[in-house]
N, C-alpha and C positions, 0 to 999 in steps of 0.2 A: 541162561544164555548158552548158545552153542558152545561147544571147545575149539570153534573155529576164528582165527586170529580176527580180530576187528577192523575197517576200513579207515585208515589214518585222512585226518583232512588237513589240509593246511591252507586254506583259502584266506586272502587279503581283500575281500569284500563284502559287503554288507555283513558287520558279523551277528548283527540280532537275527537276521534272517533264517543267516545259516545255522544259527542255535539252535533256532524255536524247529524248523523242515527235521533237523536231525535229530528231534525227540523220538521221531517216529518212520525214519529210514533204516536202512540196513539192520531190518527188525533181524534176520535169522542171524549176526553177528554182532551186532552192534559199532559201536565209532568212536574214535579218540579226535577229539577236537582241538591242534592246538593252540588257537585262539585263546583255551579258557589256561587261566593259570597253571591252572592244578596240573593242567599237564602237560606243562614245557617240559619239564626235566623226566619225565615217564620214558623208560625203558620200551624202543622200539624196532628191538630186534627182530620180534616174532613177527613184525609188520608183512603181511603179504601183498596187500592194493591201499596205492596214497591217490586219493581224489588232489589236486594242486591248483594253486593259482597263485605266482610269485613265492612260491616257497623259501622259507628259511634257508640259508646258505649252506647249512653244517646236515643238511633234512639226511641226504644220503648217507653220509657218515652214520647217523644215527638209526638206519634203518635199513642196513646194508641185505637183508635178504627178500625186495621185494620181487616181483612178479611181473608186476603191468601200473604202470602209471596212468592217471587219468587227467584230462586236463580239466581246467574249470571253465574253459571256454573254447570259442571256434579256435585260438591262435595256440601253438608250443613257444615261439621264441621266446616267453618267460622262461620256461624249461631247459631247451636244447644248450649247452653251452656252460649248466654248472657243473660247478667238479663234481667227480664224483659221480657222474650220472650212470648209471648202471646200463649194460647192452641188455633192455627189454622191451617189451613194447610200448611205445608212448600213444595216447589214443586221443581224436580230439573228440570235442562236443558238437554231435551235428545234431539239429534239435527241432522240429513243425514252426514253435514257436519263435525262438532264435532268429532262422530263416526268414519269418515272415514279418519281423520287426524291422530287421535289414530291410527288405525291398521297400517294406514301407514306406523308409525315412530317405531312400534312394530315388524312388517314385517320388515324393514330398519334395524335396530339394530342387530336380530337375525340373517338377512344375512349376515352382517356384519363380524359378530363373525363367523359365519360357515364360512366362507370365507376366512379369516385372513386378513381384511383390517388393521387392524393396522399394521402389518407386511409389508402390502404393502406399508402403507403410509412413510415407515421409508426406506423401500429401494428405495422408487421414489427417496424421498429430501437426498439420501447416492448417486443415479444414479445408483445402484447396479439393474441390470437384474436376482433378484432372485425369479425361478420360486415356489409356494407352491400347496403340494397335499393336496386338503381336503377333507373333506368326502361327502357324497351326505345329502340331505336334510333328506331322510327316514331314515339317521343311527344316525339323532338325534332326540333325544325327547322334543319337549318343554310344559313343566306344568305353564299354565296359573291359575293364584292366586285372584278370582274375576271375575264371571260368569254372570255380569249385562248385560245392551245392547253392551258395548265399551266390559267386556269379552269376550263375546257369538262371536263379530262383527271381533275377532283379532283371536281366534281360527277358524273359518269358513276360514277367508284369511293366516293362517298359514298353513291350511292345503292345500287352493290351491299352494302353493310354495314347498309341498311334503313332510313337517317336518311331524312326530309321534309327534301326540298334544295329551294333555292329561289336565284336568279342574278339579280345586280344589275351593270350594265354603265352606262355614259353613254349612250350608246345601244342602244338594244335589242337582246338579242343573240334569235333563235328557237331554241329547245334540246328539242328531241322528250321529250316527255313531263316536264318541266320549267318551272315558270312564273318569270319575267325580268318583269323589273323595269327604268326606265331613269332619268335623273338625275329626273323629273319627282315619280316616285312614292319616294323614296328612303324617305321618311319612312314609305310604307305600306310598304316593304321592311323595314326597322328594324322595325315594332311586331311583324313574325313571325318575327324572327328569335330561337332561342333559345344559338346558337353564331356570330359574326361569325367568317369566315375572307377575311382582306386576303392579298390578290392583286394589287392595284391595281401600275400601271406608276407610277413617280412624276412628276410634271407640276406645273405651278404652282397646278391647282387641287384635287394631291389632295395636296401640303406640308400638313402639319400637319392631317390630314381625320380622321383620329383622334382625336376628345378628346374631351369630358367633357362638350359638346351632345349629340354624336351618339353615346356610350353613355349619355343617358339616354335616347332616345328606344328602347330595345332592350327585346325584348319581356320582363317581369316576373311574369308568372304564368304561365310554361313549367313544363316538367315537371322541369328540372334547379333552378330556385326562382329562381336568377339567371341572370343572362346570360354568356357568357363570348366573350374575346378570342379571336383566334388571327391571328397577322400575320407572315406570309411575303412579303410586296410587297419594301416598300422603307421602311427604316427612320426616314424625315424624314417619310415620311405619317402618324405618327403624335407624338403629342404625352407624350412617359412621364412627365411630370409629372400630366397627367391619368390616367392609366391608374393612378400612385401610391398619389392618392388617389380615384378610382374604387373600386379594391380597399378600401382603409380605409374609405369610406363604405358599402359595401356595396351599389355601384349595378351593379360587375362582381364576380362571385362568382370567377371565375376566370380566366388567361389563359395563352397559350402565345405566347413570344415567338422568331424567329431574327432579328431584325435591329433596329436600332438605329440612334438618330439620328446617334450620336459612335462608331464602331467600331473595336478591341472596345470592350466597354461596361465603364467603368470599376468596380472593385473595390468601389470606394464610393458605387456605383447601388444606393440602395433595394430596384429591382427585387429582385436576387439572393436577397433576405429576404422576401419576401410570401407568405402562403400560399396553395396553389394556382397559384401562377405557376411553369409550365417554359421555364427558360431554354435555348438551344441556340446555337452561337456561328458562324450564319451557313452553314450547313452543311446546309440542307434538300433542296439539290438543289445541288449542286458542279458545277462544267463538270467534265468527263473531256478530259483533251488530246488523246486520241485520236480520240473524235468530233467534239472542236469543230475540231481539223486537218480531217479527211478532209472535215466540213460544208463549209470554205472551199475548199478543192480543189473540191468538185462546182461551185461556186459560182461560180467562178471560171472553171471549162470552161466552164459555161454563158453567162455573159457573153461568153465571147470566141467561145463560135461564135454569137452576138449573140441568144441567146435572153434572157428578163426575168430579172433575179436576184428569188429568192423570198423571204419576210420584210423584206421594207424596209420602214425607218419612215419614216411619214408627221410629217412636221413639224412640219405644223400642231399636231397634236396631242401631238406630244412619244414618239408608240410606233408 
């Protein structure tokens, strides 16, 4: 093996996965994994690049001279905010796959609801042959809330399916053929939206940005009758006590949820009982170990023949 320091991992997912991918990654250095026993207590000074995902709390202490941090996924706020975090660069995972898992389950969702599969699903398992009209895809609007590569990636294929797409960012994002929105006009973003799909990175000002102000302001005399949810971001941006009763009152007709404030979401979350709500457990675009390895490797050549590493978050703002 090299005499060059090894890639630290400390990933809180899938851990067979990430065992079996890292027999055969970071071949020119090799990796300390600390999932495996052996080597919790391993001396990680010489540590220069930690691949992360929910890291141990004590990790920087323990490994005070790295370089560049990697994430293990699209999002940092596991990261941003432990002690100890060292001023370098934090990098996220942007990934072909990743991306097109998102829009996937983005596209999936919003057909869904334009469709009335719930409806459907209740008259298959009643045996009831009842047929529903709905509307076409152009007589809804959906306002995508987070304009990064997964936004940018779920609007472009929203629109190939024929919806009126429409993009809200904090600042202005330009999107060809596309009209954007920025924190100023949020409110006129909301009154056209007839489907919210959160996208948002999570930050101190988008905790809890989800609730029960900002779905009534959603637009009401759409073509689907109500407005409906859809939240892929980050699970603390929203508030599911409002969204509860949102549903109950009748101010959200429907919604599609993968994340959550407390995860998983417990047994005896309302949610899992509302009608019209699809639940899914966090699973709308999974890291693949294989490209989020091979990501850090290019990443990482790059840095060291001192070119810029790509996706790094900016602090300020938290993505």
């Amino acid at each position: 093996m090299s005499a060059r320091p090894p890639v630290l991992v400390d990933i809180k997912f899938n851990p067979e996965g990430v065992a079996r991918v890292l027999k055969t990654a970071f071949a020119d250095r090799g990796s300390i994994n600390l999932a495996e026993p052996a080597n919790r207590g391993r001396d990680l000074s010489e540590i220069e690049y930690a691949l992360l995902w929910k890291p141990d709390a004590d990790l920087f202490q323990r490994a005070p001279n790295l370089k560049a941090i990697f994430s293990g996924g699209a999002g940092v706020d596991h990261i941003i905010g432990m002690d100890g975090l060292p001023d370098i660069p934090i990098v996220r995972f942007v990934d072909r796959s990743l991306t097109t898992r998102m829009s996937e389950w983005v596209v999936m969702q919003c057909l869904m609801h334009l469709r009335g599969q719930y409806a459907h699903d209740i008259s298959q398992r009643q045996r009831q042959w009842a047929k529903l009209i709905a509307p076409e895809a152009a007589e809804v609007t959906v306002g995508v809330m987070g304009l990064g590569i997964l936004g940018q990636d779920a609007v472009a294929k929203l629109k190939v399916m024929g919806f009126d797409v429409i993009g809200w960012s904090r600042t202005r994002r330009e999107i060809d053929g596309v009209e954007t929105f920025d924190a100023r006009a949020l409110d006129r973003f909301l009154a056209r939206t007839d489907i919210l799909v959160g996208l948002l990175p999570l930050t101190p000002e988008t905790t809890g940005f989800y609730n029960s102000g900002l779905f009534k302001k959603l637009r009401r005399d759409g073509a689907l009758g109500k407005p409906v949810f859809i939240n892929a971001g980050r699970g603390k941006s929203q508030v599911e006590a409002d969204i509860v009763s949102a549903i109950a009152d009748g101010t959200l007709g429907g919604a599609s949820l993968d994340v959550f404030e407390v995860e998983p979401l417990a047994s005896g979350s309302p949610l899992w009982d509302l009608e019209n709500v699809f639940i899914t457990p966090h699973d709308a675009a999974v890291s693949e170990e294989n490209a989020l390895f091979r990501h850090v490797e290019a990443q990482i050549a790059c840095f060291e023949r001192g070119e810029p590493l790509q996706f790094v978050v900016d602090r300020a703002v938290g993505y």
